[in-house]
C-alpha positions in Angstrom: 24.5 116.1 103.4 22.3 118.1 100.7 23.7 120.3 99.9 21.5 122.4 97.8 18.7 121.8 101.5 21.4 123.8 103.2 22.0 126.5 100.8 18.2 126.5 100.7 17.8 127.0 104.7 20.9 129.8 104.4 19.0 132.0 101.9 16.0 131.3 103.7 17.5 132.8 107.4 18.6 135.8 105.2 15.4 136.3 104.1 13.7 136.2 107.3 15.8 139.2 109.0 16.7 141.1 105.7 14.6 144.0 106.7 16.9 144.3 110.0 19.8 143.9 108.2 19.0 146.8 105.5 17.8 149.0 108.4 21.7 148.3 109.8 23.0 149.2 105.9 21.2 152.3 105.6 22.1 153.3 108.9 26.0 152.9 108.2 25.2 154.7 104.8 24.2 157.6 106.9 27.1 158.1 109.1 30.1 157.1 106.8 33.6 157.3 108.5 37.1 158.0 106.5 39.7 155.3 106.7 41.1 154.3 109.8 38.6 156.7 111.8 35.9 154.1 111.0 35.2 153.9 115.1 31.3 154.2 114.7 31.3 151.8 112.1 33.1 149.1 113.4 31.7 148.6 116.7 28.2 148.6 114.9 29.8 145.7 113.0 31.3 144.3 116.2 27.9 144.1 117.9 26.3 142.7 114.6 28.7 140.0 114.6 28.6 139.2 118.7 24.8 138.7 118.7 25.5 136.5 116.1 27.5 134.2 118.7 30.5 134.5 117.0 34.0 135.6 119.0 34.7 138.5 117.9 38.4 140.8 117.7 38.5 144.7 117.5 41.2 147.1 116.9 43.2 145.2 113.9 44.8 148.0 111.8 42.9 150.5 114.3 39.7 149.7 113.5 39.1 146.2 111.9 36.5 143.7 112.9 37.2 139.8 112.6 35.2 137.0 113.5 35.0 133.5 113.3 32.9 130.5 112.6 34.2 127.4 113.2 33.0 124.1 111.0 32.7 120.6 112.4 36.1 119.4 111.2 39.6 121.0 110.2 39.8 122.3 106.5 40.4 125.6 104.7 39.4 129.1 106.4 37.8 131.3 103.7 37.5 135.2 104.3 34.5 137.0 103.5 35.5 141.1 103.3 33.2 144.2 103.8 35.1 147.3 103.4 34.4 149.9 106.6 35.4 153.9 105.1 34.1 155.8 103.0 35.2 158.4 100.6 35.6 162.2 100.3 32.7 163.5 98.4 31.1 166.7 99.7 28.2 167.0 97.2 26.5 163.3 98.0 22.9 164.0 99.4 24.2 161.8 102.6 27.5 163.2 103.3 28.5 164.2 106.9 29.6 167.7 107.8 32.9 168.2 109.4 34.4 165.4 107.3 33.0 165.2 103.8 32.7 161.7 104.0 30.1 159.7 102.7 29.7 156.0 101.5 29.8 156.9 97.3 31.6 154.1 96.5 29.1 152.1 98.5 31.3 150.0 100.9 28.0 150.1 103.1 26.3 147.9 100.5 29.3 145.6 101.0 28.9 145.3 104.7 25.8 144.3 104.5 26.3 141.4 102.1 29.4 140.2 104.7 26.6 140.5 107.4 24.2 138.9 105.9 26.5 135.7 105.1 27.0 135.5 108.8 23.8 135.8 109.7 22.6 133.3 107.1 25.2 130.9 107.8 25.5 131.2 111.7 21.4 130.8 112.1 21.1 127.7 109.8 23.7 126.1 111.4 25.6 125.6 108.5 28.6 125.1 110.2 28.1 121.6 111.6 28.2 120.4 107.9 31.6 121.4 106.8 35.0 121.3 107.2 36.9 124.5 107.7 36.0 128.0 109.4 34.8 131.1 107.3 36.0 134.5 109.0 34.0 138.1 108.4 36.1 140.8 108.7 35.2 144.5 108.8 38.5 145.5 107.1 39.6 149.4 107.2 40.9 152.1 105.4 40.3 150.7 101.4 40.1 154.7 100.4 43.4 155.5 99.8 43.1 159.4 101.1 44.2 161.9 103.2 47.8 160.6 102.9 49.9 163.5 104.4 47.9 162.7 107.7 48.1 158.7 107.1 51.9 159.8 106.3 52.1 161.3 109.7 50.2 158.9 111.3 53.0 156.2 110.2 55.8 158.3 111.6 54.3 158.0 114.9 53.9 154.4 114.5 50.1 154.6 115.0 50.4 152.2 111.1 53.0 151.0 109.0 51.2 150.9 105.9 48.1 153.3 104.3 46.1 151.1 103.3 43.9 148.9 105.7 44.2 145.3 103.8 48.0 145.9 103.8 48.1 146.5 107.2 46.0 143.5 108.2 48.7 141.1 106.1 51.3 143.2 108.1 50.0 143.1 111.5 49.1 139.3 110.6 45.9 139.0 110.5 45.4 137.2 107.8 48.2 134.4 108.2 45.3 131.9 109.2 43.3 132.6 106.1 44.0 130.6 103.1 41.5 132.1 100.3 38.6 135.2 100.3 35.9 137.3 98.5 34.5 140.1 98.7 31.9 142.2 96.4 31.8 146.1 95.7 29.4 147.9 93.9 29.4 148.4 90.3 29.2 152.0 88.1 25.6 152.4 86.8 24.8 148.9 87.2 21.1 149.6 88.1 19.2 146.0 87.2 20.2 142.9 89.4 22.9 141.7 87.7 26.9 140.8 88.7 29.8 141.1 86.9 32.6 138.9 87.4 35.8 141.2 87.7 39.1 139.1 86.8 42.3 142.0 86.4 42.6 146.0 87.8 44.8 148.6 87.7 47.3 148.9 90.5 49.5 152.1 92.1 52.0 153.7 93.5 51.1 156.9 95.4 53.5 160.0 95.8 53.7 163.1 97.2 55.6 166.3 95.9 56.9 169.1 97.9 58.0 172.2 96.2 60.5 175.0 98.2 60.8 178.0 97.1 61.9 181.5 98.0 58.8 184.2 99.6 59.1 187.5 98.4 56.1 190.2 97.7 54.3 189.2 94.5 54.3 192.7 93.4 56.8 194.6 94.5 59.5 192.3 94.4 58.6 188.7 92.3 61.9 188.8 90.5 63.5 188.4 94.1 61.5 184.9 94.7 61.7 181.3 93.4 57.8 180.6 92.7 56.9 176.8 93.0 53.7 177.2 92.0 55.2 178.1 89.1 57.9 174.7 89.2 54.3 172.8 90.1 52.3 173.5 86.5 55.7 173.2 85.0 55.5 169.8 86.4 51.9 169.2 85.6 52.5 170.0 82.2 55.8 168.2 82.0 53.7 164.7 82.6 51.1 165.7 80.4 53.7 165.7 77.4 54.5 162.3 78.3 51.2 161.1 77.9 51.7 159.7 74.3 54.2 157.6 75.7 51.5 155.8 77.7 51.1 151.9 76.0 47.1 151.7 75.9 47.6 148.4 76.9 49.1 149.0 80.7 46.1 151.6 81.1 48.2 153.6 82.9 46.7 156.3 84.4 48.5 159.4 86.0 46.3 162.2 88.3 47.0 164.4 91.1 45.9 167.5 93.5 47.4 170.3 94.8 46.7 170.3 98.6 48.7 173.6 99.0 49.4 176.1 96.4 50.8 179.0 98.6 50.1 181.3 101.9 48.9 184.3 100.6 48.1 185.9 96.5 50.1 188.7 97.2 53.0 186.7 98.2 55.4 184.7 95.9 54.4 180.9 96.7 57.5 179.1 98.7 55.9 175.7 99.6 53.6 173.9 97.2 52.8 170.4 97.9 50.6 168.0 95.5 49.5 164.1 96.1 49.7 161.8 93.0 48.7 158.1 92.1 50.9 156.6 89.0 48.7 153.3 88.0 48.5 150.7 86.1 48.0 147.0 85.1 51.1 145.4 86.1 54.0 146.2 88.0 56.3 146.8 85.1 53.9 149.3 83.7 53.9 151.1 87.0 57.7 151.2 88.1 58.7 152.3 84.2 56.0 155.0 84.5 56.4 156.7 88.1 60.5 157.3 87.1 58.8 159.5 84.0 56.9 161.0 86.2 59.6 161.6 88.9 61.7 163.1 85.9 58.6 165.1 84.9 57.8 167.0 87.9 61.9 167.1 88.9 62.5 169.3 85.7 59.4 171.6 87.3 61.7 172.6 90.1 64.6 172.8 88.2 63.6 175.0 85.9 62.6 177.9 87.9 65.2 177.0 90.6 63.0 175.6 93.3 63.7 172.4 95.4 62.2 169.9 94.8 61.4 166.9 97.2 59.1 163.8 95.6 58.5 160.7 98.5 57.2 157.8 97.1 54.9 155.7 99.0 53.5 151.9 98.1 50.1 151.6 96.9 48.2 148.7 95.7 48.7 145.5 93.9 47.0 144.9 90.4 44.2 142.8 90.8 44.4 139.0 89.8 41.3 137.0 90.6 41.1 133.0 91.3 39.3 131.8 87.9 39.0 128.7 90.5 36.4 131.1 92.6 35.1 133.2 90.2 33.4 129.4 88.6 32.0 129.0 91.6 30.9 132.5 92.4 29.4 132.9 89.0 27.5 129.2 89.4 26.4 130.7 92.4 25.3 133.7 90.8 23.3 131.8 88.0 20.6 130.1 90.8 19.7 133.6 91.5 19.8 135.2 88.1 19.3 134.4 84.1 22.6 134.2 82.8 22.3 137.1 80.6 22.5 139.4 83.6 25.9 137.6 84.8 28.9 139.2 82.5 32.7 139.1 82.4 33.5 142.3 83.4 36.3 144.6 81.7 39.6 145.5 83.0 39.1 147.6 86.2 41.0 150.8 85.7 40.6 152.1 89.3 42.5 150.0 92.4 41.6 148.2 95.4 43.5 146.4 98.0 41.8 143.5 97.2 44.8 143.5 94.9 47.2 142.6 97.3 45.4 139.8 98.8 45.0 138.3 95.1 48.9 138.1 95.2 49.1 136.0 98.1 46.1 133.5 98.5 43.2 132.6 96.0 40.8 136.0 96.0 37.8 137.2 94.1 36.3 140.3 93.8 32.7 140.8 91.6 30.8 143.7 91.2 26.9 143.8 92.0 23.6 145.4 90.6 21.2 147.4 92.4 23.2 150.7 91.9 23.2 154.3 89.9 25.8 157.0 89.3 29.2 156.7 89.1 31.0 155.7 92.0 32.9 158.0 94.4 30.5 160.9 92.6 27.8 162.2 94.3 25.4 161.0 92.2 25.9 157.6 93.4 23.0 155.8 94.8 20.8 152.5 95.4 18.2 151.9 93.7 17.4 148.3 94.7 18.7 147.0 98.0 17.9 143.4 97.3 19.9 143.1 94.6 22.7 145.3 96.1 22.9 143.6 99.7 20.3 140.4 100.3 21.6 138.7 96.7 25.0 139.1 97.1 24.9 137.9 100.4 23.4 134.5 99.3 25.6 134.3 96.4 28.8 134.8 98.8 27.7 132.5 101.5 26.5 129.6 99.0 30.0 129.6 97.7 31.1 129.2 100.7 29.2 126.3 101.1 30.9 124.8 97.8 34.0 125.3 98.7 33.8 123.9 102.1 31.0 121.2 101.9 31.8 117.4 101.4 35.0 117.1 103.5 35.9 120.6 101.7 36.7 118.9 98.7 36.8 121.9 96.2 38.1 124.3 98.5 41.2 121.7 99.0 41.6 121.2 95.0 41.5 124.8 94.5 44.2 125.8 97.0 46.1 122.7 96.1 46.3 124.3 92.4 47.3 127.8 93.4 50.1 129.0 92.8 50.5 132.5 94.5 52.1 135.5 92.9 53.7 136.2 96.1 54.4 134.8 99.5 53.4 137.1 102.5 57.6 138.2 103.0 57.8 138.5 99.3 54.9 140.9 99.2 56.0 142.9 102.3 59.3 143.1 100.8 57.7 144.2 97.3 56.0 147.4 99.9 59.0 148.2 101.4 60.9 148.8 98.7 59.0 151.3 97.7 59.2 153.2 100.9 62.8 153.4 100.1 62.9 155.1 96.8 
């Protein structure tokens, strides 16, 4: 087999229907769906993905897609990840009313590259030539939003986990999976260009619950307990501990108030808040979220208010396969000069991409062809080849690599892995934190 003739004829097919694949991009990009309500979204997927040929399962972790492309002969099954929800951000030019939603973080852009590698790889046949199966999934839910409703939604038993990866790994849909990739957009990132990410920040959500006592504001405050009041007392509590932050776990600490009382002229009684504690290794994160726990504790206690924190598991730190991220980036060099292929920094933000990095071999590079800051609502494309057509051929031709030539590399590779975690380890690891 050449291999280079088939990566050839794989980038060529993408070529040939790239203008019906953007249409299908920009069409998602105009309809984007919050996480585990991506219904629209996923059966457009679906569809794409049965006229390829390909079998296709619907309704994993309430709305994830997977399909699956079967090689010649038995080897490795690698995962290629597009990322269905969008994100809460009511000033993007192309946000939906009702919902706020809209696809700033641009995991539209990242369905169309996992498109794209199945169509390229389907319609050249590319299959016959190696050994293993490569599996597209639509995955939900990456946003990690809206948790009091997610929170709800678990005590129903409609999901165990909030975030959609997670709940994939639970629900076991990715137990025949041995290794996967996925791209997301990069921050300002305009020119075609990738950078290769290699470590991110992980997290730990919470949610704090503040009861008080009602009385009239104004007539009678001194017969109330105000947990508005035990709320900034809170707030400012973990703002002192700031300085105790060690630059190197980049921990970062934020929150919102989702209710900060009934009425003005009434002495707030229930004040609630939603919080992430991150940062770049587990140690860093556990050590930090009992500070904060302490922080927001004293906020109640001081003006005599209950006070009711619930922890809740968020994502893993991110820990790329320098295995894949060669290959990727070799990949990435047939397309582009080297100087527009860079190492990229530490990833202060979180994806779930983190927690599939702790148990299998996982990559996750950022791509070009993008403005703004992400989840802002100046976010926005500027070049869909470079954002959806090029990653698409750099995914699928590593692909290629790692299964061509009786899947030699793709066999090394998980051969030398070692995984941070097994899949009961790592479910273990969640629960815990469901029972702090």
């Amino acid at each position: 087999m050449n291999v280079q003739h088939l990566k050839d004829q794989v980038c060529q097919c993408i070529d040939e229907k790239k203008e019906d694949l953007l249409s299908l991009v920009r069409e998602i990009g105009s309809h984007a769906e919050l996480g585990f309500k991506e219904y629209r979204t996923s059966s457009v997927v679906a569809a794409f993905l049965k006229d390829l040929g390909l079998p296709v399962q619907t309704g994993l972790a309430v709305t994830g897609v997977k399909a699956l492309l079967k090689g010649s002969r038995p080897g490795p099954t690698v995962a290629i990840l597009g990322e269905l929800d969008g994100v809460i951000s009511p000033d993007h030019p192309e946000v939906v009313k009702g919902t706020n939603a809209a696809h700033a973080c641009g995991h539209n852009l990242q369905i169309g590259t996992m498109l794209g590698a199945a169509m390229g790889l389907t319609w050249a046949s590319a299959a016959k030539e190696l050994d293993g199966s490569i599996c597209f999934m639509g995955v939900p839910a990456e946003e990690f939003i809206e948790i009091q409703e997610r929170m709800e939604r678990r005590q129903k038993g409609e999901i165990h986990f909030l975030g959609g990866k997670q709940e994939l790994v639970y629900q076991g849909a990715f137990d025949d999976i041995d290794m996967a990739m996925m791209v997301h957009a990069g921050t300002n990132m305009p020119h075609p260009s990738f950078m290769i990410g290699e470590t991110g920040n992980g997290f730990i959500a919470k949610t704090i619950r503040y009861m008080g006592k009602a009385t009239h504001a104004a007539a009678a405050p001194h017969e109330g307990i105000n947990a508005l009041n035990a709320a900034v007392l809170g707030i400012n509590a973990v703002h002192s501990m700031r300085e105790t932050f060690r630059d190197d776990d980049h921990v970062r600490v934020h929150f919102i108030i989702t209710k900060g009382g009934d009425s003005v002229n009434t002495i707030p009684a229930d004040v609630r808040l939603e919080a992430y504690v991150r940062g770049k290794t587990m140690d860093a994160i556990n050590s930090t979220h009992e500070k904060f726990d302490r922080a927001f504790r004293s906020g109640g206690d001081a003006v005599g208010a209950k006070t009711e924190i619930v922890t809740i598991p968020g994502y893993l730190p991110l820990a790329c396969s320098a295995a894949m991220n060669s290959l990727f980036e070799s990949n990435a060099g047939s397309f582009l000069p080297h100087q527009n292929i860079a190492t990229a920094p530490h990833f202060d933000a979180s994806t779930d991409m983190g927690d599939i990095c702790h148990i299998m071999p996982a990559i996750h590079p950022y791509f070009g062809g993008v403005a703004g800051a992400l989840h802002s609502g100046d976010f926005r494309v500027v070049d869909y080849d470079a954002a959806v057509i090029l990653p698409a051929k750099v995914m699928a031709t590593t692909v290629i690599d790692l299964l061509c030539n009786g899947a030699e590399k793709g066999r090394e590779l998980l051969k030398a892995h070692r995984p941070l975690m097994s899949r009961e380890e790592y479910l273990q690891t969640l629960e815990r934190y469901f029972n702090i």
